[in-house]
C-alpha positions as CSV (number, residue, x, y, z in Angstrom):
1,X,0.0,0.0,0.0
2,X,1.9,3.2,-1.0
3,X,2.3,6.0,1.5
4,X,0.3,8.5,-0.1
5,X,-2.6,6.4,-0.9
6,X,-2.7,5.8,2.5
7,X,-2.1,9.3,3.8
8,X,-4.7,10.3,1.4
9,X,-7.2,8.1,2.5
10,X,-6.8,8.5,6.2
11,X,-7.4,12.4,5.5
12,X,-10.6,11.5,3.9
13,X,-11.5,9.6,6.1
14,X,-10.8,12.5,8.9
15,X,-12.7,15.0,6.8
16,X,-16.1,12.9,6.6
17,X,-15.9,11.9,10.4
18,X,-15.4,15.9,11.4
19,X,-18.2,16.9,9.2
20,X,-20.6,14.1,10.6
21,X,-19.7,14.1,14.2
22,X,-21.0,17.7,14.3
23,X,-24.4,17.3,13.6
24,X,-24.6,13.8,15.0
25,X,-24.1,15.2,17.7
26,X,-26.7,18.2,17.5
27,X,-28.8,15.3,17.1
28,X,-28.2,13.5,20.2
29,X,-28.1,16.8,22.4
30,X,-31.6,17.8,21.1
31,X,-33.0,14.3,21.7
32,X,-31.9,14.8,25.1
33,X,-33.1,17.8,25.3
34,X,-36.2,16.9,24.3
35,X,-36.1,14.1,26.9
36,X,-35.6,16.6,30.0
37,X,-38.4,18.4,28.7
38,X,-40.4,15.7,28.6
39,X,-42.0,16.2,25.2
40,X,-41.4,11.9,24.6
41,X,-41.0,8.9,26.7
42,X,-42.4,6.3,24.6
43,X,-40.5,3.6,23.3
44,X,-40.0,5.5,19.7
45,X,-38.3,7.9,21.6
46,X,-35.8,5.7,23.2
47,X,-35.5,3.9,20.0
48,X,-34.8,7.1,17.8
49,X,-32.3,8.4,20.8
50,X,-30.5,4.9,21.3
51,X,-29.9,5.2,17.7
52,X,-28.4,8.4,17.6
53,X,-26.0,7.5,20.2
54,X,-25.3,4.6,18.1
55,X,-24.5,6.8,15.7
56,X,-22.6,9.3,17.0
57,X,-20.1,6.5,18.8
58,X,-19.5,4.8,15.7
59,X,-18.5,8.1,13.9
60,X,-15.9,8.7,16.5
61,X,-14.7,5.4,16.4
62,X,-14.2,5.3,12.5
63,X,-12.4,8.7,13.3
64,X,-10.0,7.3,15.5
65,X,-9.3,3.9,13.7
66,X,-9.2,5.4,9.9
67,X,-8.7,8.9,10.5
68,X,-5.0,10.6,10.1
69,X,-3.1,9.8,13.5
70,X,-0.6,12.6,14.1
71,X,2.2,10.9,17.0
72,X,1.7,14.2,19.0
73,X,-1.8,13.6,19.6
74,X,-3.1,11.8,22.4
75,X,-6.8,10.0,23.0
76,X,-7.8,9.6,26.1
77,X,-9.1,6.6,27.7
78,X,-12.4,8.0,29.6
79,X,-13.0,8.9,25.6
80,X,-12.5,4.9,24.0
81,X,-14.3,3.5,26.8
82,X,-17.3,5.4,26.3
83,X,-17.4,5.2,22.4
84,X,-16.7,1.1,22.9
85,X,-19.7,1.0,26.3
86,X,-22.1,2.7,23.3
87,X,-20.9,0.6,20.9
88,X,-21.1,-3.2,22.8
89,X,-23.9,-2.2,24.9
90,X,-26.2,-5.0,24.6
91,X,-24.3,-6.7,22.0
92,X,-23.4,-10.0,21.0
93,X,-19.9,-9.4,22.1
94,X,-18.8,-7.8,25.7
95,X,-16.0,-5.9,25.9
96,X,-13.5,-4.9,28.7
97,X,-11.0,-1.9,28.0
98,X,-7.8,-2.9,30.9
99,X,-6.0,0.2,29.8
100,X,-5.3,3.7,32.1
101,X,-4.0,7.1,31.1
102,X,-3.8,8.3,27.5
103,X,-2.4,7.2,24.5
104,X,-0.5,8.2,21.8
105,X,-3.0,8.4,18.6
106,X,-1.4,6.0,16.5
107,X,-1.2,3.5,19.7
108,X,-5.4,4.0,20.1
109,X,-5.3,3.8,16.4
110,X,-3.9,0.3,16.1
111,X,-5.8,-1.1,19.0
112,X,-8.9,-0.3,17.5
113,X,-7.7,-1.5,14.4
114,X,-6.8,-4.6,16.3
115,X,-10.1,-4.9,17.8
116,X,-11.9,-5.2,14.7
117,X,-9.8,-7.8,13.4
118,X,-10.1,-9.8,16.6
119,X,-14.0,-9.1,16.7
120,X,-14.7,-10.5,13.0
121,X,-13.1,-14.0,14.7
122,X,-16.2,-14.7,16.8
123,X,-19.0,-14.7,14.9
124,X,-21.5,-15.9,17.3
125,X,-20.1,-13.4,19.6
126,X,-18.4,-13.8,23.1
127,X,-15.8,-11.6,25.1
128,X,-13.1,-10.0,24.1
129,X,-10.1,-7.8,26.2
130,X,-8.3,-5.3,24.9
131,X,-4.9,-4.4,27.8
132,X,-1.6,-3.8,28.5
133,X,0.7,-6.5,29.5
134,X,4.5,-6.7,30.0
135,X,5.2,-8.4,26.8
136,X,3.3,-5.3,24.8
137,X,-0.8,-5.0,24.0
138,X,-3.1,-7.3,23.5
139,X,-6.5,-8.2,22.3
140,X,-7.7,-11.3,23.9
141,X,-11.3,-13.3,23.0
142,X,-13.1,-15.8,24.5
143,X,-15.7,-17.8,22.9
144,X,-17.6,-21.1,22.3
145,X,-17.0,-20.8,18.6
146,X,-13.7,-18.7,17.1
147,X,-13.3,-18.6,13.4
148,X,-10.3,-16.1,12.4
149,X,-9.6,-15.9,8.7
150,X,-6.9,-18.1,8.0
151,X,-5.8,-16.1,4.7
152,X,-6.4,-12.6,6.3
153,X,-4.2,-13.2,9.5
154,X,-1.6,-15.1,7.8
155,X,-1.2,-12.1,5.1
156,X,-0.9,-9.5,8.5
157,X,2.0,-12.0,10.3
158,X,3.4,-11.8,7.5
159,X,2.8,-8.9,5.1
160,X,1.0,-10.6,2.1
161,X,0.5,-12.1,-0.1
162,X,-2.8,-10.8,0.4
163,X,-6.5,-12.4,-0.9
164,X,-9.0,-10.3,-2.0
165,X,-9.9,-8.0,0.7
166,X,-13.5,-6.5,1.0
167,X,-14.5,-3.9,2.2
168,X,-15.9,-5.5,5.5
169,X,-12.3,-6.5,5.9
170,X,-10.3,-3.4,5.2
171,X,-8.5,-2.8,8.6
172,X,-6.7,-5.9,7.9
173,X,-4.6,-3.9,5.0
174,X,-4.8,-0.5,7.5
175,X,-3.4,-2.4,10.5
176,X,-0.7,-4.0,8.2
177,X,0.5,-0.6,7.2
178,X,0.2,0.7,10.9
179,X,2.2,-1.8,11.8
180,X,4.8,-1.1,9.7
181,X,5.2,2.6,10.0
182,X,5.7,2.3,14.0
183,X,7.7,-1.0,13.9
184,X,5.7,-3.3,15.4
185,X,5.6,-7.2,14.9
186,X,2.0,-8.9,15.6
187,X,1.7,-12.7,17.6
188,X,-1.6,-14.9,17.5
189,X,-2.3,-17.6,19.8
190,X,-5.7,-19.9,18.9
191,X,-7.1,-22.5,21.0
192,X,-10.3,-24.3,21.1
193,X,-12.0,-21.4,22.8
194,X,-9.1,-18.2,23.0
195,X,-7.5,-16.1,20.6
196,X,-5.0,-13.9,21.6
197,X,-3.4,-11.2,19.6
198,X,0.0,-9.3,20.9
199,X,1.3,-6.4,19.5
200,X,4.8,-6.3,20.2
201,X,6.0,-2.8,21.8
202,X,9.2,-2.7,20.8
203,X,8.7,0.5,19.7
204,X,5.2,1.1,20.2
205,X,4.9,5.0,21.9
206,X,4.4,4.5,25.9
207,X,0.9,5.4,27.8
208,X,1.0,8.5,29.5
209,X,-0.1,7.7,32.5
């Protein structure tokens, strides 16, 4: 993937999350409004204002996971674990976020990226666990049934050949080239009902914390 296509596309992708968070959230601030004042409580209401929030969270999260990550930014962590409690709230898949202090953009970036590679591995949901450990980060799922893409993962340990990637599966390729630009190696581990994924951090930016 050559550096400016991807550079390009990340800036895209930055420009149509700004202009949408906006008024997604102007949305979900009037809903609440509207809420206070009590002027709805029926269940279209909760429905329309659920869905908002929905929204809004996933806008943020495609900002943070595609969007251009400058290494002088930070994300906080109060700010992932309420775009991820939005997102997994009553989902198929639960989710707990063992990580304090902020990070370092492209660090939040990969995890993210991470996540969603992990999450498309149990598709009858399950748990997953996205932390720190000694030995670097990892994303860690727990499931009756795991079913990671053979092709995909073995392409991202080790940087192709790649299949045909769709568009459902297009952090693969964006992880890959995160990886790369910070230095990172990737390990898996699968068993009957775990998969782990380690992102060494060699020289993966440190949490401030």
């Amino acid at each position: 993937m050559p550096q400016h296509t991807h550079a390009i596309g990340a800036l895209i992708a930055s420009r149509i999350c700004h202009d949408l968070v906006s008024p997604l959230g102007a949305i979900d601030n009037g809903l609440e409004l509207m809420g206070l004042a009590g002027a709805s409580t029926g269940p279209e209401m909760a429905l329309v204002t659920a869905s908002a929030s929905q929204a809004l969270a996933r806008v943020r999260f495609f900002r943070l996971a595609f969007g251009h990550a400058e290494a002088d930014q930070a994300t906080r962590t109060d700010e992932l674990r309420d775009i991820l409690g939005i997102l997994h709230e009553g989902g198929r898949i639960a989710l707990a976020l063992q990580i304090t202090g902020n990070l370092p953009r492209p660090t939040a970036q990969i995890l993210l990226l991470g996540l969603l590679c992990v999450e498309q591995a149990l598709p009858q949901g399950g748990h997953i666990v996205l932390g720190e450990t000694s030995g670097g980060w990892q994303v860690t799922a727990t499931a009756p049934r795991l079913a990671p893409n053979p092709d995909l993962w073995q392409a991202l340990d080790a940087g192709g050949p790649w299949p045909k990637v769709s568009p459902a599966q297009v952090h693969f390729l964006l992880l890959h080239h995160c990886l790369a630009a910070q230095g990172l190696t990737i390990q898996r581990r699968l068993s009957e009902t775990e998969f782990c994924v380690t992102l060494s951090r060699r020289h993966l930016p440190q949490p401030d914390i």
